[in-house]
C-alpha positions in Angstrom: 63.8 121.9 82.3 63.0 119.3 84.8 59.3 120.0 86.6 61.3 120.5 90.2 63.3 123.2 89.0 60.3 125.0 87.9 58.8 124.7 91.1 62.3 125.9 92.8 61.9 129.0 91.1 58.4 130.1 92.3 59.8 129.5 96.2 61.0 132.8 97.5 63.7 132.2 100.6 64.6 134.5 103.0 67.4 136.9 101.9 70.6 136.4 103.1 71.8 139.5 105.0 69.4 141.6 103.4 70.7 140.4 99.8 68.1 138.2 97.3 69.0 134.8 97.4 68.8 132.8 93.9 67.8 129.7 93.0 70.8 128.2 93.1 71.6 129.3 96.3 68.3 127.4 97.6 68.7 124.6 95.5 72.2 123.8 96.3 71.3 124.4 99.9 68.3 121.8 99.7 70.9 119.2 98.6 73.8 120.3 100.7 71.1 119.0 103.7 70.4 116.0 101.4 73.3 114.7 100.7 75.5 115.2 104.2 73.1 114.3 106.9 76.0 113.8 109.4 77.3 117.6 108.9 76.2 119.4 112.3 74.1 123.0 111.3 77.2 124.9 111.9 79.5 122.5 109.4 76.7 123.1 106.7 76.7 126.5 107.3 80.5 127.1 106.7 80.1 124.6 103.5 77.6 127.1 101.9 79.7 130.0 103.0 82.7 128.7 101.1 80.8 127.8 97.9 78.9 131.0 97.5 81.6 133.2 98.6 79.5 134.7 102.0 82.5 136.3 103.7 83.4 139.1 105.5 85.5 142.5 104.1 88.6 140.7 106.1 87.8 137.3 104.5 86.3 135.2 107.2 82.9 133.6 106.6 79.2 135.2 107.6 78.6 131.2 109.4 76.4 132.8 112.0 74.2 134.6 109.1 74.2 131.6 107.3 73.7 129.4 110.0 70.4 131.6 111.0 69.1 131.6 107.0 69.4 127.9 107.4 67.4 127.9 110.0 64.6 130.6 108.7 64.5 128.1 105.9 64.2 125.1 108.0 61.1 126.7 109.9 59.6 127.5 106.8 59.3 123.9 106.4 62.1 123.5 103.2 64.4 121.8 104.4 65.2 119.7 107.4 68.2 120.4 109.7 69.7 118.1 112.1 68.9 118.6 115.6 70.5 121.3 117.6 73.0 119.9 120.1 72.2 119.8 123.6 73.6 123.1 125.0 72.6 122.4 129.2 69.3 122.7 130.8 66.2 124.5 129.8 66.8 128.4 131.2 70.7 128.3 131.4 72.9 129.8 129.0 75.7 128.3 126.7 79.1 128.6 128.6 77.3 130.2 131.9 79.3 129.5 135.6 76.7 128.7 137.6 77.3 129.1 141.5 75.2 129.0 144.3 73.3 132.1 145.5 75.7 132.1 148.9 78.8 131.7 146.8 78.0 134.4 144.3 77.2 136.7 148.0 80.4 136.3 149.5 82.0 137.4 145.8 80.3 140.1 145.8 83.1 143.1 145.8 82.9 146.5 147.6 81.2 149.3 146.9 83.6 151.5 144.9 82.7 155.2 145.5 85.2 157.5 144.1 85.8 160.4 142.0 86.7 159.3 138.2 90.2 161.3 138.9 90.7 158.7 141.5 90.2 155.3 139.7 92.5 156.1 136.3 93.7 155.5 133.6 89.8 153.7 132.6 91.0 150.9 130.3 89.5 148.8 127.8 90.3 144.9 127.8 89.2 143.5 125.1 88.4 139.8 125.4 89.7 137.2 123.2 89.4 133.8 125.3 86.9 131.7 125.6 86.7 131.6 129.9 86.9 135.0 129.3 83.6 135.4 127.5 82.1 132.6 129.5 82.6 135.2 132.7 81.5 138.4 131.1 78.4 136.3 130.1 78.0 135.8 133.6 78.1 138.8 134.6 75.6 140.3 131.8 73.4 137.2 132.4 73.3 138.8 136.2 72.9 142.5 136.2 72.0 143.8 132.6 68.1 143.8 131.8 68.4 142.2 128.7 70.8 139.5 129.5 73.6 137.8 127.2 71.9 137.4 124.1 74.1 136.0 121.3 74.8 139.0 119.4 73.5 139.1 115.5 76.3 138.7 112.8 80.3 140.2 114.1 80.9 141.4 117.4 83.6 142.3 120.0 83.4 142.6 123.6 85.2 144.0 126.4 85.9 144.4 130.3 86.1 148.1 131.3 89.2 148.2 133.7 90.5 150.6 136.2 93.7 151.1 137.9 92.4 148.6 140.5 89.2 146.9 139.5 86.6 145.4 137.0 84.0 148.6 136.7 82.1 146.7 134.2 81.7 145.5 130.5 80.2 146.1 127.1 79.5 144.8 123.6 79.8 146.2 119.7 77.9 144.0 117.2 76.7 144.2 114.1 74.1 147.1 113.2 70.1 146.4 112.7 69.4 146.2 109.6 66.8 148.9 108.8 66.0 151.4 111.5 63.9 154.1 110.2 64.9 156.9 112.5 69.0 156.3 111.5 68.0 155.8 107.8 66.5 159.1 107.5 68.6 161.0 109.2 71.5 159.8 107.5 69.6 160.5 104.3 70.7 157.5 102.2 68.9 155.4 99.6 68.1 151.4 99.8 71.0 150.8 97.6 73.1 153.6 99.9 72.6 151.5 103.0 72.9 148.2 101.6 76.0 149.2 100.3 77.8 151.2 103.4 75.9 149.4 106.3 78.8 147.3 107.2 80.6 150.6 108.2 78.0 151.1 111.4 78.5 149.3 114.6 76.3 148.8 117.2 76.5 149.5 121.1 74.6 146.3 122.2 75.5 146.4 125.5 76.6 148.5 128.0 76.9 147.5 131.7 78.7 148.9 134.6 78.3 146.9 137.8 76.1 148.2 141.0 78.4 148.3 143.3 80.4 150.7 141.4 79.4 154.9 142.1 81.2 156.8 139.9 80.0 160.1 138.5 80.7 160.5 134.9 82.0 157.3 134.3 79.5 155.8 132.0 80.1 159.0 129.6 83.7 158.9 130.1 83.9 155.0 128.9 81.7 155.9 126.0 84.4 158.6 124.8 87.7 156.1 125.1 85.2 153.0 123.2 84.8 154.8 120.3 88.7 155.1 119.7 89.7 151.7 120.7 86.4 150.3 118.7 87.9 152.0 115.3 90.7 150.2 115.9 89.9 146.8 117.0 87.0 146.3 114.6 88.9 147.3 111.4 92.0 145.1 112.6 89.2 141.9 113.4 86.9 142.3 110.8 88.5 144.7 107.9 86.0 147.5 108.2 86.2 150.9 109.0 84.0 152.2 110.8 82.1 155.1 110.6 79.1 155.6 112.7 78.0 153.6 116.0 74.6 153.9 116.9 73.1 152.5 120.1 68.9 152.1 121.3 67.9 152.7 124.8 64.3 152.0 126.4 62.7 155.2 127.9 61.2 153.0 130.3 64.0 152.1 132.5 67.0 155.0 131.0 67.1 158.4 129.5 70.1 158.2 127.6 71.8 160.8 129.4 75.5 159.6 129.4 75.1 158.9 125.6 74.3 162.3 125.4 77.5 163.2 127.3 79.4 161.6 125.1 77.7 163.1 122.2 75.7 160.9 120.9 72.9 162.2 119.0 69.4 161.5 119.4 67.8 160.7 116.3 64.4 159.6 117.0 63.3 156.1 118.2 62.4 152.4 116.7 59.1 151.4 115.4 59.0 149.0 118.5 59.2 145.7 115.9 62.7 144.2 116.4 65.3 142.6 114.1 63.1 139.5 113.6 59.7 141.1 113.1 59.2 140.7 109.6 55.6 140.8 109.6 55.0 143.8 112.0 53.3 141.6 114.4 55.2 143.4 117.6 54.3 146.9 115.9 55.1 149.7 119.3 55.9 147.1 121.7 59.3 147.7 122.5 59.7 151.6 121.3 63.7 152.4 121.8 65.2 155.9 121.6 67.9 155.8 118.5 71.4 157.8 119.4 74.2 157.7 116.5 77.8 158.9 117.6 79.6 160.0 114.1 83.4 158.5 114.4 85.0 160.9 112.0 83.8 164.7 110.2 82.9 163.5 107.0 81.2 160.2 108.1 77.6 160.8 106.5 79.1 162.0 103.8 81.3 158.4 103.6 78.0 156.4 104.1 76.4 158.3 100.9 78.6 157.6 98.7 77.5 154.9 96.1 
C-alpha cells in the first residue's frame, strides 16, 4: 500500500452529520479539490453528495452539511477551498433590503391593539420565493435578538398572517445535535438518537413584530405551527415529525407562551453551542430546553431502534 494512503488513514476528519467519515470519503474529497479547481464550494459540495449517497429521507442532497464538512476540513488545514464569493459588504447580510433609517420610519405600520377574537383566522404563509425570504430576513435582521442566521441543515419558514396584516414570522430547522437535557428526558441511547433524530424539528425563530399587542397570540400561533409544520416538513423533506423542541435565554424571556402552548420544560443547555466542540464556551449562553410532543406515542416512536 502506497506510503500516502497509510498516512490517510491516521487523519481523523470531522464526522459528517454526526456519522464517522472513512477514508475514502476524505481521500476522494482531497482529490475532488485537486482535480476541479474551478468548481465553486457549493458545486463540490453537491459532487460529494451525489457520489457518497449524502441525501435527505425525500432524496435531495445534505449540500449545506457537506458544504460546512468541507469547510471544517478546510480550516483544519487539509484541503484548500476556493475562495468564498463576495456576498456584499462586511456587516450586511446575503439578500438583505437595505433602506434608509427615514424610509424604513415612514413604513413603519400602526400599532395593532386588539383582542385575538378580532384579528382571525391567524394563518400561516409559508414562504417559498426567494424576495420572499430576502424580506422576512429583513425583518428578523431588524427586530429578533439573534438576527437571520442561516439556519443549520433543512429548514422552513413562514409569515404569520391575520385577516388584515403581517403579525410576524418564524422559522423550523433542523435539531441540535446533542442536547443533554432533551436526550435524557427522552431516554434514548447514542445509537437511538442517531437513528430517530431526523424526526425532531427545531423552533429557531420566533418573532412577532412590536407594534403588534395581542394577548395570547404568541401561544395561539404556537398551537396552529405544530399542525401545519407536520405537514409541510414531511411533504418538503419526507420526514415525519415527531417532537419540536425550542431553547429560550432566561435573560431576556421566560418561556411563558411555550408553556401555553404546552411545551414542556425539560431543563436547559450546557451553554456550549452547536459548534463548540471543545467546550471552550462551557455556561456562556445557558438556554432553557422546552420539547412539544406532536403525537401520544412520540417518545415511544423515537425509541425504537
Amino acid at each position: 500500500m502506497p506510503a500516502i494512503m497509510t498516512a490517510v488513514k491516521l487523519i481523523v476528519p470531522p464526522d459528517f452529520c454526526g456519522a464517522s467519515v472513512t477514508a475514502e470519503h476524505y481521500q476522494t474529497a482531497i482529490d475532488l479539490v485537486k482535480r476541479f479547481p474551478e468548481l465553486s464550494r457549493r458545486e463540490l459540495a453537491n459532487t460529494l453528495c451525489e457520489w457518497f449517497e449524502w441525501e435527505r429521507p425525500n432524496g435531495k442532497l445534505k449540500a449545506q452539511e457537506a458544504t460546512q464538512w468541507l469547510e471544517k476540513l478546510a480550516q483544519q488545514g487539509l484541503i484548500s477551498l476556493p475562495a468564498l464569493k463576495n456576498k456584499g459588504a462586511k456587516g450586511q447580510h446575503r439578500g438583505r433590503i437595505n433602506y434608509p433609517q427615514e424610509e424604513h420610519d415612514q413604513k413603519m405600520p400602526s400599532m395593532i391593539n386588539k383582542r385575538l377574537a378580532e384579528v382571525q383566522p391567524v394563518t400561516l404563509l409559508r414562504l417559498t420565493q426567494a424576495e420572499q425570504q430576502a424580506t422576512w430576513r429583513e425583518q428578523m435582521n431588524r427586530y429578533h435578538y439573534l438576527g437571520a442566521a442561516t439556519p443549520f441543515g433543512a429548514s422552513i419558514r413562514y409569515w404569520i398572517m391575520s385577516s388584515e396584516a403581517c403579525l410576524g414570522c418564524m422559522q423550523f430547522s433542523s435539531p441540535a445535535w446533542r442536547i443533554k437535557a432533551r436526550d435524557q428526558w427522552i431516554g434514548w441511547s447514542d445509537t437511538q438518537r442517531k437513528a430517530r433524530l431526523q424526526h425532531i424539528v427545531c423552533n429557531s425563530r420566533f418573532l412577532i413584530f412590536p407594534w403588534i399587542k395581542i394577548q395570547n397570540l404568541a401561544s395561539h400561533v404556537l398551537s396552529i405551527a405544530k399542525t401545519q409544520l407536520s405537514r409541510d416538513w414531511t411533504e418538503q423533506y419526507g420526514v415525519n415529525p415527531l417532537l419540536i423542541e425550542t431553547m429560550v435565554d432566561p435573560r431576556y424571556f421566560q418561556g411563558t407562551c411555550y408553556r401555553a402552548a404546552n411545551y414542556i420544560h425539560v431543563g436547559q443547555t450546557t451553554g456550549r453551542g452547536r459548534q463548540d466542540k471543545h467546550n471552550q464556551r462551557h455556561g456562556m449562553a445557558i438556554k432553557s430546553v422546552f420539547m412539544l410532543p406532536l403525537t401520544k406515542k412520540a417518545i415511544q416512536q423515537l425509541l425504537m431502534d
